[in-house]
C-alpha positions as CSV (number, residue, x, y, z in Angstrom):
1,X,91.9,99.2,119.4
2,X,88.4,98.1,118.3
3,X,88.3,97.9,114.2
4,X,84.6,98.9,112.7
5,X,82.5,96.0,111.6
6,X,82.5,98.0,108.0
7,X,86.2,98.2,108.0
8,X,86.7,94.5,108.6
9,X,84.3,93.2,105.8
10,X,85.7,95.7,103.4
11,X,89.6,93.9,104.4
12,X,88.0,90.4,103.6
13,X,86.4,91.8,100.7
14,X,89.6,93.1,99.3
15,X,91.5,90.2,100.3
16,X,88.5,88.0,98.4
17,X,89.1,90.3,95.5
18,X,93.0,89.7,95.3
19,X,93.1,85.9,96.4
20,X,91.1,85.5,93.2
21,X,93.2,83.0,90.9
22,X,92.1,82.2,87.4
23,X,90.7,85.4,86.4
24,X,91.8,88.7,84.4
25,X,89.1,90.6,84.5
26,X,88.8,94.3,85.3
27,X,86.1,93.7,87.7
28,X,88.3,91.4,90.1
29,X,91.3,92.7,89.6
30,X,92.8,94.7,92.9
31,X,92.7,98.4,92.8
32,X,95.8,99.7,91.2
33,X,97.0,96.6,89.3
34,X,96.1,96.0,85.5
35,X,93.5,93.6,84.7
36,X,95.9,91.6,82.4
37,X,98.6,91.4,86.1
38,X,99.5,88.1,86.8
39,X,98.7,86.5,90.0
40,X,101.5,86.8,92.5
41,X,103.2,83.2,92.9
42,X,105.1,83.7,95.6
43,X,104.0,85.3,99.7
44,X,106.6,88.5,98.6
45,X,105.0,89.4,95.5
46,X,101.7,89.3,97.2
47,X,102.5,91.3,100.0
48,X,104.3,93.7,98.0
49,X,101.0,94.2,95.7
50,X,99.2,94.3,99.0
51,X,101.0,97.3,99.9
52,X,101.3,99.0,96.9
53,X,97.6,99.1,96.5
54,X,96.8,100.3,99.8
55,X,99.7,102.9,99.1
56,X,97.6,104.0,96.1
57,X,94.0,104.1,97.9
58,X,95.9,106.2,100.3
59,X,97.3,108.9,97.8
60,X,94.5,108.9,95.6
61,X,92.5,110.1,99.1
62,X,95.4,113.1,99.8
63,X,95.0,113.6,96.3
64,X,91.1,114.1,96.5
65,X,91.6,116.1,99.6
66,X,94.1,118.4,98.3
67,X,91.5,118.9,94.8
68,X,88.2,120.1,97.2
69,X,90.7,122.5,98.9
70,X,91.4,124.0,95.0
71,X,87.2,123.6,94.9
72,X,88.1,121.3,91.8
73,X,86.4,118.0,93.0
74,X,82.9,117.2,94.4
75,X,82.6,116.6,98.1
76,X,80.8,113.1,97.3
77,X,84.2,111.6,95.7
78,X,86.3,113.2,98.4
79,X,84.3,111.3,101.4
80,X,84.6,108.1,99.1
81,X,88.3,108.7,98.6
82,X,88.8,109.7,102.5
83,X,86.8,106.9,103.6
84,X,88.2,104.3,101.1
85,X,91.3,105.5,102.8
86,X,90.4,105.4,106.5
87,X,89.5,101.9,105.3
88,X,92.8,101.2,104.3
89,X,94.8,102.6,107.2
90,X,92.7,100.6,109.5
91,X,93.2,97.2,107.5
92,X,97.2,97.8,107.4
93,X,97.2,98.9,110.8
94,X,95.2,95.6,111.9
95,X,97.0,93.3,110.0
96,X,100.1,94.9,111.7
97,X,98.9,94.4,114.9
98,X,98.2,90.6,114.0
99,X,102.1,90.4,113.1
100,X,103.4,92.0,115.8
101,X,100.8,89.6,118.3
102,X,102.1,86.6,116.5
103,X,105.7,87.5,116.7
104,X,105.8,88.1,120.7
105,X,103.8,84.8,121.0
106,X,106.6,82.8,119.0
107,X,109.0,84.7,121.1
108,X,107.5,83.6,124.2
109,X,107.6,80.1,123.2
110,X,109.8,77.7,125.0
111,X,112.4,75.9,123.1
């Protein structure tokens, strides 16, 4: 599977935008979280934000979708919603790929 140079700097951009400690503002906190949201403290809690955002980005496109079929949404926000999307689906699906790769390779290690 060959991932889109655009999809892979959006990932690191994300990832860049959640990693960020220190700050509570609107502007670099993840999509879907509340600028006043703590920073995870612990791997769990940031994997389950993780996910819960890219639930969200993939909703909110099916949601945009489902609004131009009614005629009630511009085309323009439905490609950025689909695309934001597509974006997201590729990133999980990579970083899935990465865990499953890493998993067969410490299964394949001798003991």
């Amino acid at each position: 599977m060959a991932i889109a140079p655009a999809a892979a700097t959006s990932a690191y951009q994300a990832i860049a935008k959640m990693g960020a400690s220190g700050t509570s503002s609107a502007a670099t906190a993840p999509m879907g979280t509340s600028p006043t949201a703590t920073a995870p403290t612990t791997f769990s809690q940031f994997l389950d934000g993780a996910v819960k955002d890219a639930l969200h980005t993939i909703r909110q496109g099916e949601t945009m979708t489902s609004k131009a079929v009614e005629g009630k949404a511009s085309m323009v926000n439905v490609v950025n919603a689909v695309n934001n999307a597509e974006l997201t689906l590729d990133t999980v699906v990579a970083v899935r790929d990465k865990v499953i790769s890493a998993y067969q390779s410490i299964m394949q290690m001798p003991i």
